[in-house]
C-alpha positions in Angstrom: -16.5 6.4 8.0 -15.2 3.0 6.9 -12.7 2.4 4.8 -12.1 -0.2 2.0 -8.8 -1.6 2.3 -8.3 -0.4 -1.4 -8.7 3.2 0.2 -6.7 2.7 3.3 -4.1 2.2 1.0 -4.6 5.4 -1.1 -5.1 7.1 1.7 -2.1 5.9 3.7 0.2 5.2 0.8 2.2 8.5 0.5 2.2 9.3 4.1 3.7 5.9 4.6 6.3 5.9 2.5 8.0 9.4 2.3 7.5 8.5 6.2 10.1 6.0 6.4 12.3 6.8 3.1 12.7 10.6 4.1 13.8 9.5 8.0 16.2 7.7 6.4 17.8 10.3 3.9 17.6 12.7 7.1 20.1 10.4 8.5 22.4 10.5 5.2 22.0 14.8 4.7 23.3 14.5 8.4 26.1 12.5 8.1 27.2 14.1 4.8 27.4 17.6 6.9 29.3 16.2 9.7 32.0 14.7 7.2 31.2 11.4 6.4 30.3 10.5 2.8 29.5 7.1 2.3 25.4 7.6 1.6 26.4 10.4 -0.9 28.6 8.3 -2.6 26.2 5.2 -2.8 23.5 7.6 -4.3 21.2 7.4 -1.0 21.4 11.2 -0.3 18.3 11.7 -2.0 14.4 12.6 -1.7 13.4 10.2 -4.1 11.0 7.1 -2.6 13.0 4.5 -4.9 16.6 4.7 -3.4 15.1 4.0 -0.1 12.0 1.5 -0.4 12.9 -2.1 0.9 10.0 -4.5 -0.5 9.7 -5.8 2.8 9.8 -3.3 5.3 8.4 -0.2 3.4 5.7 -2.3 1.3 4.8 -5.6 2.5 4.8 -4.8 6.7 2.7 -1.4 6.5 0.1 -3.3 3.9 0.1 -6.3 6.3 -0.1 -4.2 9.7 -2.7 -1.6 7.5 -4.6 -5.3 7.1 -4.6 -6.3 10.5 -5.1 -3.3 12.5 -2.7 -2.5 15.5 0.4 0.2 15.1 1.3 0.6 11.7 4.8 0.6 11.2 7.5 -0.3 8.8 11.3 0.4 7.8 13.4 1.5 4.6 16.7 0.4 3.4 18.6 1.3 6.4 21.3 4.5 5.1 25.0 3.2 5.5 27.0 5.7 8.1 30.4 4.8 9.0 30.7 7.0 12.1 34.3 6.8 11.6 34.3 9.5 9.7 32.7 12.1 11.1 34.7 14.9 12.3 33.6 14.4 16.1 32.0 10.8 16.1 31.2 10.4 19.1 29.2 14.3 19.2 28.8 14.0 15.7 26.5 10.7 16.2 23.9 12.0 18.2 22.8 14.5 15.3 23.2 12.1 12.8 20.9 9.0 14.6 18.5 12.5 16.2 18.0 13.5 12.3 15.8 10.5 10.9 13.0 11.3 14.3 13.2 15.3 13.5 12.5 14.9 9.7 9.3 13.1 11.0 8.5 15.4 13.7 8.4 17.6 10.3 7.0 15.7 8.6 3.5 14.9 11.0 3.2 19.2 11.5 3.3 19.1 7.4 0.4 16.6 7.8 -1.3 18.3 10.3 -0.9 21.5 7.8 -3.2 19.2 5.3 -5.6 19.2 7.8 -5.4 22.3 8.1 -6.3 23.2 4.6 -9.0 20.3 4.3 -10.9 21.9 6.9 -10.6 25.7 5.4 -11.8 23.9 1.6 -15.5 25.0 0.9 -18.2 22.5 2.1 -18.8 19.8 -0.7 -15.3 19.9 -2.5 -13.8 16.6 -3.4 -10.3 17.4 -1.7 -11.6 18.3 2.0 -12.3 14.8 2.9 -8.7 12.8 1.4 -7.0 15.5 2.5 -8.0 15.8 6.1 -7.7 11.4 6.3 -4.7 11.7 4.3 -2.9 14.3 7.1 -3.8 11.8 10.1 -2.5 9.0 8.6 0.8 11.3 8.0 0.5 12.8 11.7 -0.3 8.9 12.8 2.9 7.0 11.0 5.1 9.7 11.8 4.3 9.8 15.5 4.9 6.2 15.5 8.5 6.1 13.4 9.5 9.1 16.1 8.7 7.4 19.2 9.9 4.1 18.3 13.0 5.0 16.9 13.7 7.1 19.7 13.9 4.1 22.2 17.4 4.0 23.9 17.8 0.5 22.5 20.8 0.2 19.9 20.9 0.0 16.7 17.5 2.2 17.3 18.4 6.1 17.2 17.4 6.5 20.5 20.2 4.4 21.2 23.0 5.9 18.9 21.6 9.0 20.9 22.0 7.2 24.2 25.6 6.1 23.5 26.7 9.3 22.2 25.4 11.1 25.2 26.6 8.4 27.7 31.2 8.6 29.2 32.7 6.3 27.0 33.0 3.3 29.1 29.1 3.3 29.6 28.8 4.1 26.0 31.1 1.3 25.2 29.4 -1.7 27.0 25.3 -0.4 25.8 26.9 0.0 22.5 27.8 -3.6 22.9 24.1 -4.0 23.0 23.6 -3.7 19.3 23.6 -6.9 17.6 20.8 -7.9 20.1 18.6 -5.1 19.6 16.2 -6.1 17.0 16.1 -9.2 18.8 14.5 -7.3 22.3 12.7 -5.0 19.7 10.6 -7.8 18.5 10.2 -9.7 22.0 8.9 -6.6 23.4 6.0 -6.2 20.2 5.3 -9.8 20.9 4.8 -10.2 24.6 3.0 -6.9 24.3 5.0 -4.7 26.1 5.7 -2.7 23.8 2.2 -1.3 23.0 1.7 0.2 26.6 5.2 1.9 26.2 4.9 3.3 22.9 1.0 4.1 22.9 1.0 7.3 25.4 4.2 8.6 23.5 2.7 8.5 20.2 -0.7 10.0 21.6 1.1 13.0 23.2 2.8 13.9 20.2 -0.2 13.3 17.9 -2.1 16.0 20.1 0.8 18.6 20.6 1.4 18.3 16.6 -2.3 19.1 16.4 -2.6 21.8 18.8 -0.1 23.3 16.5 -3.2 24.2 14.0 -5.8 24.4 16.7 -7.6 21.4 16.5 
Protein backbone atom coordinates (compact mmCIF):
# COMPACT_ATOMS: atom_id res chain seq x y z
CA UNK A 1 0.00 0.00 0.00
CA UNK A 2 1.09 3.64 -0.41
CA UNK A 3 1.77 5.77 2.04
CA UNK A 4 1.21 9.59 2.50
CA UNK A 5 4.11 11.20 3.75
CA UNK A 6 1.88 12.36 6.77
CA UNK A 7 1.65 8.54 7.48
CA UNK A 8 5.21 7.59 6.85
CA UNK A 9 5.83 9.80 9.56
CA UNK A 10 3.36 8.29 12.03
CA UNK A 11 4.27 5.26 11.06
CA UNK A 12 8.04 5.72 11.35
CA UNK A 13 8.12 8.28 14.05
CA UNK A 14 8.54 6.16 17.22
CA UNK A 15 10.59 3.57 15.72
CA UNK A 16 12.92 6.35 14.59
CA UNK A 17 13.50 8.04 17.38
CA UNK A 18 13.70 5.61 20.49
CA UNK A 19 16.08 4.07 17.55
CA UNK A 20 18.71 6.45 17.81
CA UNK A 21 18.08 8.17 21.45
CA UNK A 22 18.00 4.60 23.13
CA UNK A 23 21.57 3.47 21.18
CA UNK A 24 22.81 6.36 22.64
CA UNK A 25 21.80 5.92 26.42
CA UNK A 26 23.02 2.15 25.85
CA UNK A 27 26.33 3.75 25.42
CA UNK A 28 25.87 5.89 28.75
CA UNK A 29 24.19 2.70 31.11
CA UNK A 30 27.54 1.07 29.76
CA UNK A 31 29.89 3.43 30.65
CA UNK A 32 28.27 4.24 34.01
CA UNK A 33 28.85 0.26 34.85
CA UNK A 34 32.34 0.21 33.88
CA UNK A 35 33.22 3.35 36.12
CA UNK A 36 32.91 6.20 34.25
CA UNK A 37 30.22 8.83 35.18
CA UNK A 38 30.20 11.74 33.09
CA UNK A 39 26.64 10.94 31.14
CA UNK A 40 25.09 10.23 34.62
CA UNK A 41 26.20 13.37 35.86
CA UNK A 42 25.13 15.42 32.74
CA UNK A 43 21.53 13.78 33.09
CA UNK A 44 21.95 11.66 29.68
CA UNK A 45 21.54 8.27 31.50
CA UNK A 46 18.04 8.26 30.69
CA UNK A 47 15.14 6.50 28.48
CA UNK A 48 13.48 9.63 27.86
CA UNK A 49 13.50 10.80 23.87
CA UNK A 50 14.16 14.60 24.98
CA UNK A 51 17.70 14.31 26.59
CA UNK A 52 18.87 12.74 23.45
CA UNK A 53 17.05 14.31 20.27
CA UNK A 54 19.44 16.57 18.22
CA UNK A 55 17.04 18.80 15.84
CA UNK A 56 19.18 17.86 13.17
CA UNK A 57 20.15 14.52 13.15
CA UNK A 58 17.12 12.81 14.98
CA UNK A 59 14.44 15.12 13.29
CA UNK A 60 15.31 16.88 10.21
CA UNK A 61 17.70 13.96 8.36
CA UNK A 62 15.19 10.87 9.01
CA UNK A 63 12.13 13.42 7.73
CA UNK A 64 14.39 14.40 4.76
CA UNK A 65 15.85 10.80 3.89
CA UNK A 66 11.89 9.44 4.88
CA UNK A 67 11.14 12.23 1.83
CA UNK A 68 13.54 11.17 -0.55
CA UNK A 69 13.68 7.54 -0.32
CA UNK A 70 17.04 5.68 0.03
CA UNK A 71 18.47 4.36 3.68
CA UNK A 72 16.83 6.13 6.32
CA UNK A 73 19.18 7.09 8.81
CA UNK A 74 19.90 9.65 11.44
CA UNK A 75 21.85 10.39 14.80
CA UNK A 76 21.17 11.74 18.48
CA UNK A 77 23.13 13.96 20.59
CA UNK A 78 26.20 11.92 20.78
CA UNK A 79 26.57 10.56 24.88
CA UNK A 80 29.86 12.18 26.38
CA UNK A 81 32.30 9.03 27.58
CA UNK A 82 35.65 9.96 28.81
CA UNK A 83 37.28 6.52 28.48
CA UNK A 84 39.63 7.67 30.98
CA UNK A 85 37.76 6.58 33.49
CA UNK A 86 36.80 3.41 33.07
CA UNK A 87 38.30 0.87 35.24
CA UNK A 88 40.02 -1.13 32.16
CA UNK A 89 39.72 1.45 29.18
CA UNK A 90 41.04 -0.11 26.83
CA UNK A 91 38.73 -3.65 27.59
CA UNK A 92 36.29 -1.54 29.09
CA UNK A 93 35.74 0.46 25.57
CA UNK A 94 34.69 -2.29 23.49
CA UNK A 95 31.48 -2.92 25.67
CA UNK A 96 30.81 0.55 26.02
CA UNK A 97 31.03 1.52 21.88
CA UNK A 98 29.33 -2.64 21.32
CA UNK A 99 26.30 -1.29 23.67
CA UNK A 100 24.57 1.39 21.41
CA UNK A 101 24.44 -1.61 18.23
CA UNK A 102 23.04 -4.42 20.93
CA UNK A 103 20.28 -2.06 22.36
CA UNK A 104 19.20 -2.00 18.59
CA UNK A 105 19.69 -5.47 17.86
CA UNK A 106 16.91 -5.42 20.82
CA UNK A 107 15.32 -3.14 19.85
CA UNK A 108 14.39 -4.58 15.80
CA UNK A 109 13.47 -8.35 17.65
CA UNK A 110 10.93 -6.00 19.90
CA UNK A 111 9.71 -4.72 16.40
CA UNK A 112 9.57 -7.87 14.96
CA UNK A 113 7.45 -8.96 18.25
CA UNK A 114 4.86 -6.14 16.93
CA UNK A 115 4.59 -8.00 13.93
CA UNK A 116 4.15 -10.62 15.61
CA UNK A 117 1.07 -9.63 17.41
CA UNK A 118 -0.35 -7.55 14.27
CA UNK A 119 -0.52 -10.68 12.53
CA UNK A 120 -2.23 -12.81 15.57
CA UNK A 121 -5.06 -9.48 15.88
CA UNK A 122 -8.50 -10.73 14.53
CA UNK A 123 -9.15 -9.90 10.73
CA UNK A 124 -10.53 -6.28 10.41
CA UNK A 125 -9.16 -4.65 13.75
CA UNK A 126 -7.75 -1.22 13.36
CA UNK A 127 -4.29 -2.15 15.19
CA UNK A 128 -3.23 -5.17 12.78
CA UNK A 129 -2.25 -3.02 10.00
CA UNK A 130 -0.02 0.14 12.01
CA UNK A 131 1.24 -2.35 14.02
CA UNK A 132 2.66 -4.74 11.58
CA UNK A 133 4.08 -1.34 9.24
CA UNK A 134 5.00 0.16 12.52
CA UNK A 135 7.37 -3.14 13.51
CA UNK A 136 9.24 -3.03 9.89
CA UNK A 137 9.99 0.33 10.05
CA UNK A 138 11.46 -0.50 13.75
CA UNK A 139 13.22 -3.83 12.34
CA UNK A 140 14.27 -1.53 9.11
CA UNK A 141 15.98 1.63 11.17
CA UNK A 142 17.38 -0.51 13.60
CA UNK A 143 19.12 -2.81 11.16
CA UNK A 144 20.52 0.16 9.60
CA UNK A 145 21.87 2.13 13.00
CA UNK A 146 23.51 -1.57 13.78
CA UNK A 147 25.35 -2.13 10.68
CA UNK A 148 26.42 1.28 10.17
CA UNK A 149 27.59 1.95 13.40
CA UNK A 150 29.42 -1.13 13.47
CA UNK A 151 31.84 -0.11 10.60
CA UNK A 152 35.48 -0.34 11.89
CA UNK A 153 35.82 3.34 11.05
CA UNK A 154 36.55 5.67 14.17
CA UNK A 155 34.64 7.59 15.94
CA UNK A 156 31.97 4.80 14.58
CA UNK A 157 31.54 1.91 17.26
CA UNK A 158 32.75 -0.37 15.08
CA UNK A 159 35.77 1.44 15.39
CA UNK A 160 36.07 2.03 19.23
CA UNK A 161 35.46 -1.81 18.90
CA UNK A 162 38.25 -2.16 16.41
CA UNK A 163 40.85 -0.13 18.53
CA UNK A 164 39.99 -1.84 21.67
CA UNK A 165 40.40 -5.20 20.13
CA UNK A 166 43.58 -4.23 18.11
CA UNK A 167 47.83 -4.25 20.33
CA UNK A 168 48.20 -0.93 21.35
CA UNK A 169 50.49 0.39 18.78
CA UNK A 170 47.89 -0.68 15.95
CA UNK A 171 45.24 0.71 18.15
CA UNK A 172 47.17 3.83 18.55
CA UNK A 173 47.76 4.87 14.87
CA UNK A 174 43.72 3.70 13.59
CA UNK A 175 42.70 5.51 16.58
CA UNK A 176 44.50 8.43 15.06
CA UNK A 177 41.92 7.90 12.43
CA UNK A 178 39.25 9.63 14.27
CA UNK A 179 38.92 13.19 13.45
CA UNK A 180 38.70 12.04 9.81
CA UNK A 181 36.06 9.68 10.13
CA UNK A 182 32.93 11.46 9.42
CA UNK A 183 34.79 12.89 6.74
CA UNK A 184 35.29 9.12 4.79
CA UNK A 185 31.76 8.34 6.35
CA UNK A 186 30.14 10.85 4.05
CA UNK A 187 32.50 10.32 0.90
CA UNK A 188 31.66 6.85 1.02
CA UNK A 189 27.42 7.75 1.03
CA UNK A 190 28.29 10.07 -1.69
CA UNK A 191 30.32 8.23 -4.25
CA UNK A 192 27.94 5.37 -3.45
CA UNK A 193 29.97 3.05 -1.94
CA UNK A 194 28.53 2.86 0.81
CA UNK A 195 25.13 1.42 -0.25
CA UNK A 196 26.59 -1.81 -1.72
CA UNK A 197 28.44 -2.29 1.64
CA UNK A 198 25.82 -1.63 3.96
CA UNK A 199 22.78 -3.06 1.95
CA UNK A 200 23.54 -7.07 2.30
CA UNK A 201 24.37 -6.44 6.09
CA UNK A 202 21.21 -4.69 6.87
CA UNK A 203 19.20 -7.39 4.73
CA UNK A 204 20.74 -10.38 6.62
CA UNK A 205 19.87 -9.02 9.79
CA UNK A 206 16.41 -7.92 8.80
CA UNK A 207 15.70 -11.66 7.83
CA UNK A 208 17.49 -13.43 10.83
CA UNK A 209 15.57 -10.83 13.21
CA UNK A 210 12.43 -12.09 11.43
CA UNK A 211 13.02 -15.72 11.35
CA UNK A 212 13.04 -15.07 15.00
CA UNK A 213 8.97 -15.02 14.90
CA UNK A 214 8.65 -17.17 11.80
CA UNK A 215 7.97 -15.07 9.19
Amino acid sequence: MELTLIQKIAIYALPVIFAITLHEAAHGYAAKHFGDTTAYMLGRISLNPLRHIDPVGTVLIPLVTLMLGGILFGWAKPVPVNFGHLRNPKQDMLWVAAAGPAANLVMAIFWAGMIKLGLSLPEGSSLAIPLILMGKAGIGINAVLMVLNLLPLPPLDGGRIAVSLLPPSLAYRFASIEPYGMIILVVLLFSGMLGPILTPLINLTTVAVASIFGF
